[in-house]
VEXSERO-632730 format. One record per residue (C-alpha): x, z, y; residue in three letters. Coordinates in steps of 0.05 Angstrom, whole numbers, plus 5000, padded with zeros to 4 digits. Layout:
% residues N
ATOM    c1    c3    c2  torse
ATOM     X     Z     Y    ALA
...
This chain:
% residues 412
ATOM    c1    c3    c2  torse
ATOM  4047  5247  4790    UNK
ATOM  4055  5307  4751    UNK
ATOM  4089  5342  4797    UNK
ATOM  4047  5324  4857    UNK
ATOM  3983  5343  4812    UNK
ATOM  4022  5419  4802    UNK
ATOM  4046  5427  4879    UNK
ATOM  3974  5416  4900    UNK
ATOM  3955  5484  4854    UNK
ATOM  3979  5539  4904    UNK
ATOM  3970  5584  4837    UNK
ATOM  4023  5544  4793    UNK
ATOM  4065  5545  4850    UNK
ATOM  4075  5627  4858    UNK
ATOM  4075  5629  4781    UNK
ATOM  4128  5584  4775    UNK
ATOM  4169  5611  4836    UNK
ATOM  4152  5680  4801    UNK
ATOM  4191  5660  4741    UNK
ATOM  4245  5627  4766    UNK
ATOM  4253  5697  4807    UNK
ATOM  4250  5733  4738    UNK
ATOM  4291  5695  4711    UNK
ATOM  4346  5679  4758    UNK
ATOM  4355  5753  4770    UNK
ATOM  4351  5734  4859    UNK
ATOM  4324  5789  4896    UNK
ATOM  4299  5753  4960    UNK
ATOM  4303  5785  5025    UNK
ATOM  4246  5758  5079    UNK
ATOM  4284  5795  5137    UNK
ATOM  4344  5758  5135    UNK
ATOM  4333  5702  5082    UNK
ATOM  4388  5724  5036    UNK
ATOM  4385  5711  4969    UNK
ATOM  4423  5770  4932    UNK
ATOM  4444  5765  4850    UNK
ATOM  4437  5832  4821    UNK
ATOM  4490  5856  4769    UNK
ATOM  4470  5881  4695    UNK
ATOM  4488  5946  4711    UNK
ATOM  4465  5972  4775    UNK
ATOM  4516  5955  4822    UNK
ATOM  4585  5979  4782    UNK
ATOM  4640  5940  4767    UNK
ATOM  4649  5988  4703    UNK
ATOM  4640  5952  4632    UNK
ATOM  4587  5979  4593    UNK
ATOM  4636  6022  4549    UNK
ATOM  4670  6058  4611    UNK
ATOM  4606  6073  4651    UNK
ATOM  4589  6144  4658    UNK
ATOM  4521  6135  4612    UNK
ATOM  4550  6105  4565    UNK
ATOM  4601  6163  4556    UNK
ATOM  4547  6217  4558    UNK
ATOM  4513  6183  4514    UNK
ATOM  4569  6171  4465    UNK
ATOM  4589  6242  4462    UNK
ATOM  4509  6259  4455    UNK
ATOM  4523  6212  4388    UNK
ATOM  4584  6234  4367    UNK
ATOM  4560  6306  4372    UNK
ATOM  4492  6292  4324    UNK
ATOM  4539  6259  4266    UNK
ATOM  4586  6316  4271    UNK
ATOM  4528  6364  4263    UNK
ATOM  4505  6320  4209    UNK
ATOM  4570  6325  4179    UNK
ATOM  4574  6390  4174    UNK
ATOM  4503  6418  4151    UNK
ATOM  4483  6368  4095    UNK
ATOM  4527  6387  4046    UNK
ATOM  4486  6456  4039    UNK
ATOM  4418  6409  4027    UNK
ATOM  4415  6398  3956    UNK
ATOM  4370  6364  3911    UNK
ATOM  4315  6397  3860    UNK
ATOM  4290  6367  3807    UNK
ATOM  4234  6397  3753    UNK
ATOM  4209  6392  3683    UNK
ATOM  4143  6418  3672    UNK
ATOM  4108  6409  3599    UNK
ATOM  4039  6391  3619    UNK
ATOM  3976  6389  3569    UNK
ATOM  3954  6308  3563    UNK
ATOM  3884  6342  3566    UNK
ATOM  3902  6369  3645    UNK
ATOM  3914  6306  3664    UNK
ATOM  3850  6276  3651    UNK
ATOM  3806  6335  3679    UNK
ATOM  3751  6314  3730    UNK
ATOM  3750  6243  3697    UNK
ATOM  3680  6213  3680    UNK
ATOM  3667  6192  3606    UNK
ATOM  3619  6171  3574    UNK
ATOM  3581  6197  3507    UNK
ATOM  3627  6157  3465    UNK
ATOM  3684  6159  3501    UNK
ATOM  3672  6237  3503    UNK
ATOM  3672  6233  3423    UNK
ATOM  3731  6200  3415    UNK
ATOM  3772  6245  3465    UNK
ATOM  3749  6304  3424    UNK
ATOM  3766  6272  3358    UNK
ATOM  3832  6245  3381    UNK
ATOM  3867  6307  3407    UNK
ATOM  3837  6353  3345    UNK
ATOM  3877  6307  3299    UNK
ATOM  3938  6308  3338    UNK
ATOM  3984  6348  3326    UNK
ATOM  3996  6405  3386    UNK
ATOM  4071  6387  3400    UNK
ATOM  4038  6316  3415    UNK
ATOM  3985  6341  3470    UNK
ATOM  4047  6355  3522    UNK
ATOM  4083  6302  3571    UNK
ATOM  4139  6316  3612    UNK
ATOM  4133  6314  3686    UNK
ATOM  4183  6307  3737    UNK
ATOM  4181  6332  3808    UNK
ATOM  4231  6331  3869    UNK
ATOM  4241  6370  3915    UNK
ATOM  4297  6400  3968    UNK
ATOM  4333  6465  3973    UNK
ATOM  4383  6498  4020    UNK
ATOM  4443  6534  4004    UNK
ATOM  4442  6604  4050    UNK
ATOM  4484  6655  4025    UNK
ATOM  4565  6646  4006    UNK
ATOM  4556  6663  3927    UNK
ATOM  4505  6611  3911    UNK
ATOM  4428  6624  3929    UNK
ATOM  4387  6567  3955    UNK
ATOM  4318  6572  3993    UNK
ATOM  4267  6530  3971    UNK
ATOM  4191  6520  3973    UNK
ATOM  4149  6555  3912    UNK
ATOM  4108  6492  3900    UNK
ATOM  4174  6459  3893    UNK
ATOM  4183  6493  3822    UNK
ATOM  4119  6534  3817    UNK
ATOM  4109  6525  3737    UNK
ATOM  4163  6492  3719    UNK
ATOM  4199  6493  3649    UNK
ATOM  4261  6473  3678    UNK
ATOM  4305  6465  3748    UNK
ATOM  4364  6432  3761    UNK
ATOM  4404  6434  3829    UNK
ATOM  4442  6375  3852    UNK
ATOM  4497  6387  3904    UNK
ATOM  4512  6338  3952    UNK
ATOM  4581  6325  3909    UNK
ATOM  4528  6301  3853    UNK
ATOM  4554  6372  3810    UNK
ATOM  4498  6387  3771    UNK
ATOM  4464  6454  3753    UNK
ATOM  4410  6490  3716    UNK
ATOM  4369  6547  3758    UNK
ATOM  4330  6598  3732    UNK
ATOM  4270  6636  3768    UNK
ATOM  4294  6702  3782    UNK
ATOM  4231  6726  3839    UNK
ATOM  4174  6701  3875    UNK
ATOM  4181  6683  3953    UNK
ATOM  4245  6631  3958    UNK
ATOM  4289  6602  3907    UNK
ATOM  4367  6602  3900    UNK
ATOM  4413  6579  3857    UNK
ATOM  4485  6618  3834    UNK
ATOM  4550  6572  3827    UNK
ATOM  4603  6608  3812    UNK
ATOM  4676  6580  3818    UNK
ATOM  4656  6526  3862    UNK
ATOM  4661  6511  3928    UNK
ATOM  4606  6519  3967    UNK
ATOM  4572  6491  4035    UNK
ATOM  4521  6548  4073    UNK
ATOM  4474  6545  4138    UNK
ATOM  4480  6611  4175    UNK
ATOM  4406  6630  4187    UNK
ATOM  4395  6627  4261    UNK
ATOM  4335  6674  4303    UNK
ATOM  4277  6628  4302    UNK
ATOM  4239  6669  4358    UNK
ATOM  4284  6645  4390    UNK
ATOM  4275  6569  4382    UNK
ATOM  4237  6538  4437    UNK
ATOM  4189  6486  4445    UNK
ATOM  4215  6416  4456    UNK
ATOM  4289  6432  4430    UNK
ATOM  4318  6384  4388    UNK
ATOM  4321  6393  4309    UNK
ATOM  4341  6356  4251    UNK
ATOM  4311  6358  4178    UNK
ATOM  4350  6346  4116    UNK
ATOM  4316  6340  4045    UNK
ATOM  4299  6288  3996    UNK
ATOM  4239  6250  4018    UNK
ATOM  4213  6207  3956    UNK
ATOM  4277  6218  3915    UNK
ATOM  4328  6198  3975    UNK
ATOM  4379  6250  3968    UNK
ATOM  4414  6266  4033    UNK
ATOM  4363  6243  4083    UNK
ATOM  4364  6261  4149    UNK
ATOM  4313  6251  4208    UNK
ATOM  4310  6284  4285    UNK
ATOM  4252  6310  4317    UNK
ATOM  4233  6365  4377    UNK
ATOM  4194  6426  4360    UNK
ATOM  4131  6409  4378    UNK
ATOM  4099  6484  4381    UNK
ATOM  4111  6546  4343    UNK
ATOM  4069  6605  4308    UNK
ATOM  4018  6547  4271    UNK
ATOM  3975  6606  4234    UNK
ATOM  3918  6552  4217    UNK
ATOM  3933  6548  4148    UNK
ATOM  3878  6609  4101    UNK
ATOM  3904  6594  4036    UNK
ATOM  3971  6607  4062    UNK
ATOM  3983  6680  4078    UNK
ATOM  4028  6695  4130    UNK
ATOM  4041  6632  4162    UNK
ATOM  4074  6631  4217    UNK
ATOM  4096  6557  4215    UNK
ATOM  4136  6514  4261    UNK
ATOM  4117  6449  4283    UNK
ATOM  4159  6387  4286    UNK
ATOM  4151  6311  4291    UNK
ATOM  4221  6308  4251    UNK
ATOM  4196  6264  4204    UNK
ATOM  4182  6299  4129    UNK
ATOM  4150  6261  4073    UNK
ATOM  4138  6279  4003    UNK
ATOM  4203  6314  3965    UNK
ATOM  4228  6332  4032    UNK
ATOM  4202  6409  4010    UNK
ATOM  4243  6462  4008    UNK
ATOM  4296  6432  4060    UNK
ATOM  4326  6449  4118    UNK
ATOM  4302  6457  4191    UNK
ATOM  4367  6454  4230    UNK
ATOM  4373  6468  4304    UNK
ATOM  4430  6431  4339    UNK
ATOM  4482  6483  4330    UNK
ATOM  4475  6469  4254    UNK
ATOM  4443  6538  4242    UNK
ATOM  4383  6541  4190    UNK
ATOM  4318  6556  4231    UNK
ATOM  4254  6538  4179    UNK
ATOM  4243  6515  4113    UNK
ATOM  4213  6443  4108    UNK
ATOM  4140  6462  4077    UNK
ATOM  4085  6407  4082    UNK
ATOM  4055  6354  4127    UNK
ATOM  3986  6336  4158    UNK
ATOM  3958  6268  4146    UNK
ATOM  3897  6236  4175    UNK
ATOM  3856  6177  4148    UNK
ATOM  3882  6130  4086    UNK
ATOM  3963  6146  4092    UNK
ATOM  3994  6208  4057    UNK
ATOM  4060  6199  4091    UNK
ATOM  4080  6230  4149    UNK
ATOM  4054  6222  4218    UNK
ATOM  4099  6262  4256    UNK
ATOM  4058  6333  4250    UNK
ATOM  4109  6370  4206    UNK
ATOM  4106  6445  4188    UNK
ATOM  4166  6498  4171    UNK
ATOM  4176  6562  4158    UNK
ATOM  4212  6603  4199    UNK
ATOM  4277  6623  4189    UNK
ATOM  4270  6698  4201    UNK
ATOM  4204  6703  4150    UNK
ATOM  4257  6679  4096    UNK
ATOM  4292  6734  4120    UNK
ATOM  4247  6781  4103    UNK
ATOM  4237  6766  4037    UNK
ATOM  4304  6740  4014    UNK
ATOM  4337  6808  4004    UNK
ATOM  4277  6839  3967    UNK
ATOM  4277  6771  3920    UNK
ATOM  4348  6776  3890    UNK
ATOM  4343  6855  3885    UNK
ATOM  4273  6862  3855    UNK
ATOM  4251  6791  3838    UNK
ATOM  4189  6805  3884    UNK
ATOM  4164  6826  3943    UNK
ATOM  4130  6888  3966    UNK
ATOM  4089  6895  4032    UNK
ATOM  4049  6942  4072    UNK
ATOM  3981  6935  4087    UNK
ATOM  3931  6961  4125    UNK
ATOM  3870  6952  4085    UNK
ATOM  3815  6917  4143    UNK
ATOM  3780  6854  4153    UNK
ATOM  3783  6827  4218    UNK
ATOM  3758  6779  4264    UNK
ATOM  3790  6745  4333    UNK
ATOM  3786  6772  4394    UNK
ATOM  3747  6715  4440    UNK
ATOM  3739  6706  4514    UNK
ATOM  3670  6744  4511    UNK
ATOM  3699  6807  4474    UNK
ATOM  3761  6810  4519    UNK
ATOM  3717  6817  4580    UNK
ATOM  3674  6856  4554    UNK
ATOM  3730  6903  4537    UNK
ATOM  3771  6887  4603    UNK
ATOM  3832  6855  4565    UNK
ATOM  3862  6812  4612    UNK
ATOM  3870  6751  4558    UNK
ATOM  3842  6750  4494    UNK
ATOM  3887  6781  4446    UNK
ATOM  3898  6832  4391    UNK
ATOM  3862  6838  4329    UNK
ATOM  3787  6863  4319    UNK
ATOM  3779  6904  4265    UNK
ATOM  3710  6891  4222    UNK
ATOM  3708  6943  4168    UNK
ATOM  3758  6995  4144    UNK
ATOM  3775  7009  4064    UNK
ATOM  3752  7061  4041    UNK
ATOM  3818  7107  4028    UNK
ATOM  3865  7055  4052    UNK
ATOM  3924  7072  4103    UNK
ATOM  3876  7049  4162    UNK
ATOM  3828  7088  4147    UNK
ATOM  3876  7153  4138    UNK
ATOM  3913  7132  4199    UNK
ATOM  3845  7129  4236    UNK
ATOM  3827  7068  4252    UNK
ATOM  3748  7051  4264    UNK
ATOM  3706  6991  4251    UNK
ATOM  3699  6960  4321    UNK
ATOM  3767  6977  4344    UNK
ATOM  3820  6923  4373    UNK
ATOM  3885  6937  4357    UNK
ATOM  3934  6910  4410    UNK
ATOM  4003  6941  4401    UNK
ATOM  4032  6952  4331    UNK
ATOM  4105  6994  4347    UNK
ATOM  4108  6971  4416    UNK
ATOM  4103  6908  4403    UNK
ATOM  4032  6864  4434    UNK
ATOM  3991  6841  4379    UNK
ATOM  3984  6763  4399    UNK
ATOM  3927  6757  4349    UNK
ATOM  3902  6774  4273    UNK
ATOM  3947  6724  4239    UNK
ATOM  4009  6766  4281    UNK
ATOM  3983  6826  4270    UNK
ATOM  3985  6808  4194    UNK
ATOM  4062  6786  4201    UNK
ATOM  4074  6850  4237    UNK
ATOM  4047  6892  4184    UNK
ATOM  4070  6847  4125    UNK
ATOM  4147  6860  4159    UNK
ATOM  4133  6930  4169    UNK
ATOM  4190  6981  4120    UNK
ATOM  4145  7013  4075    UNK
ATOM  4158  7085  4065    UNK
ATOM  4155  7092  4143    UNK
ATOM  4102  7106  4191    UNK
ATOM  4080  7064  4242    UNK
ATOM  4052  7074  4305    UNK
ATOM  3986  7038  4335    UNK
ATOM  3952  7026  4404    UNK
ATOM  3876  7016  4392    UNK
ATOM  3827  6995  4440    UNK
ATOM  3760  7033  4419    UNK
ATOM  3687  7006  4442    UNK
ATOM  3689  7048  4503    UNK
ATOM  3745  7019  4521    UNK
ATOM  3784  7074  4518    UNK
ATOM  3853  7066  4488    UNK
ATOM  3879  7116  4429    UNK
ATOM  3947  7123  4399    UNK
ATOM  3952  7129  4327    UNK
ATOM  3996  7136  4263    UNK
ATOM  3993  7095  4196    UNK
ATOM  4038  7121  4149    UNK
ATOM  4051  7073  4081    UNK
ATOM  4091  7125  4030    UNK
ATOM  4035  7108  3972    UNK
ATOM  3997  7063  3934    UNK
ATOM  4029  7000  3972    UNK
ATOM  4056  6964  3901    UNK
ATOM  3991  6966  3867    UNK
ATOM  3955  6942  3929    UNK
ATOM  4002  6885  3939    UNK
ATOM  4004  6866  3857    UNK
ATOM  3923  6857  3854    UNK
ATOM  3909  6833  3916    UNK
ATOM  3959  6777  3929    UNK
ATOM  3957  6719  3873    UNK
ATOM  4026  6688  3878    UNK
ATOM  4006  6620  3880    UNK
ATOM  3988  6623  3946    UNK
ATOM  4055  6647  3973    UNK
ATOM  4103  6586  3996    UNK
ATOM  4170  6614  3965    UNK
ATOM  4209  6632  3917    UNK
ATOM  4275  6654  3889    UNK
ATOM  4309  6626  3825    UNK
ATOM  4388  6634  3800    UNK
ATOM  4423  6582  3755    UNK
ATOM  4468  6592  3696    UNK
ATOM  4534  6564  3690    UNK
């Protein structure tokens, strides 16, 4: 009866004949009315292990835990002390009357060695240079009392801050592993990367990812940006690693994240620094323990579809300049409120945030030459020349805070 009662529903009937098809693996052929059983594996007779995928595919593996192999051990671990007042810890918290009382009263009768706590932080670090330096993130140890570098051996060693831009560590006597610092212009968009740090106190991590775009300049408190985007996964303590392109070379500095809604983990929109801004300021960091650049001395605004067309540009790009110091190299080199500069020593100015790398890579001591679109859209040719005043400029216009490196040394 059952059956009968099931055969009469046309619709039960092609969903069960459907599944038995699924499942049975039969490919049915109305022309002839063969039934045909396919095999797992197209139609091979190689095991799964000897098949030409499989191979590629193994030697794809093979090649990623060699890489692995070879780069992590110049990834080390950095951890911080900071001494931090009680007090700063319970800024922006709402008390009331009473409780205001009390907290007054209770911290004038402590003694002051009792108003500081210890707090620990984590962070990553890569090894870059034979004797011993390591590149890491300033907000890794910005204000920190003390830092010590863990090596992927587990040797242990105390840093101290020796600049401002990156941070590196000296071990002498000791063998060390280093990431040759690779061209990252020249790292393209969906090519394959790995980052190495340690995410939420995991020493040793390591996750894959694509570059996902390059030259991210949306970041104002952060001057000179120039990051690169990855969905390698980075998380919290992950700061300060390494950005590794597949032929192990060192081509950013793991820097921060973007989150969206209640998580603060990461959501695969990761951001580096570039390899060849470390570059910049590495040498200046260990010789001088800072970092001196050239400036201009403008404000300036984007160039948008309306201005380009108005001034016949055939996209929108350079850099529009809004006002001019008054006795600043821009001004001496002749620049004019109203001008767009496109070409900074032959090279195209993409925009003002590249402009701003352009100059802040520029030798100082040199001149530079400029291409300038005025607002008759005529194009002049000019000189900036930065022999004087660049130190002071840099010193009280700049607070460090805002710059993402740093450079420290350790004693052994």
């Amino acid at each position: 009866m059952k059956l009968r009662n099931t055969l009469r529903n046309p619709v039960r009937v092609i969903l069960i004949l459907a599944a038995l098809i699924v499942v049975t693996g039969i490919v049915i052929s109305w022309d002839t009315d063969e039934l045909t059983l396919q095999t797992a594996i197209g139609q091979t007779n190689d095991t799964l292990e000897t098949s030409e995928d499989f191979q590629y595919l193994e030697r794809a593996n093979r090649a990623f835990i060699n890489l692995v192999a070879r780069t992590r051990p110049a990834v080390v671990q950095i951890t911080t002390i900071t001494e931090r007042n009680r007090r700063d810890g319970l800024q922006g918290q709402q008390f009331s009357p009473e409780e205001e009382d009390l907290f007054r009263r209770f911290f004038r009768e402590r003694a002051p060695r009792d108003l500081t706590e210890p707090v620990r932080g984590i962070g990553s670090g890569v090894i870059v240079s034979d004797d011993g330096y390591i590149l890491t993130n300033n907000h890794v140890i910005e204000g920190a009392d003390e830092i010590t570098v863990t090596l992927a051996n587990q040797k242990e060693y105390t840093a101290k801050l020796i600049g401002r831009d990156a941070a590196g560590t000296k071990v002498s006597g000791t063998d060390l592993a280093l990431l040759k610092i690779d061209d990252s212009d020249a790292l393209e968009v969906g090519e394959w990367v790995i980052a190495i740090g340690t995410p939420l106190n995991f020493s040793q991590t390591v996750t894959r990812g694509i570059v996902s775009a390059k030259g991210r300049a949306e970041f104002r408190e952060i001057p000179y940006s120039d990051f690169i985007q990855t969905d390698a996964p980075i998380n919290r303590g992950n700061s300060g690693g390494a950005l590794i392109n597949i032929r192990g070379e060192l081509v950013g500095i793991n820097t921060l994240i973007a989150t969206g809604g209640f998580t603060t983990g990461n959501i695969g929109i990761g951001f580096s620094i570039p390899s060849n801004l470390a570059q910049q300021v590495l040498p200046q960091l260990i010789e001088n323990g800072k970092v001196e650049r050239a400036w201009l001395g403008i404000s300036m605004a984007p160039v948008d579809s309306d201005l380009a067309d108005e001034r016949n540009l055939d996209t929108p790009r350079g850099a529009h300049v809004k006002a001019v110091g008054k006795g600043s190299p821009a001004e001496k080199g002749g620049i004019q409120p109203g001008d767009i500069i496109v070409e900074f020593n032959d090279e195209t100015v993409r925009d003002r945030s590249h402009l701003q790398l352009l100059v802040g890579a520029a030798k100082i001591g040199k001149s530079v030459d400029l291409t300038v679109l005025r607002e008759d859209n005529q194009e002049k040719q000019l000189s900036v020349n930065w022999r004087n005043g660049q130190r002071q400029f840099w010193q009280n216009s700049t607070r460090s805070n805002k710059n993402p490196l740093r450079v420290s040394r350790s004693e052994t």
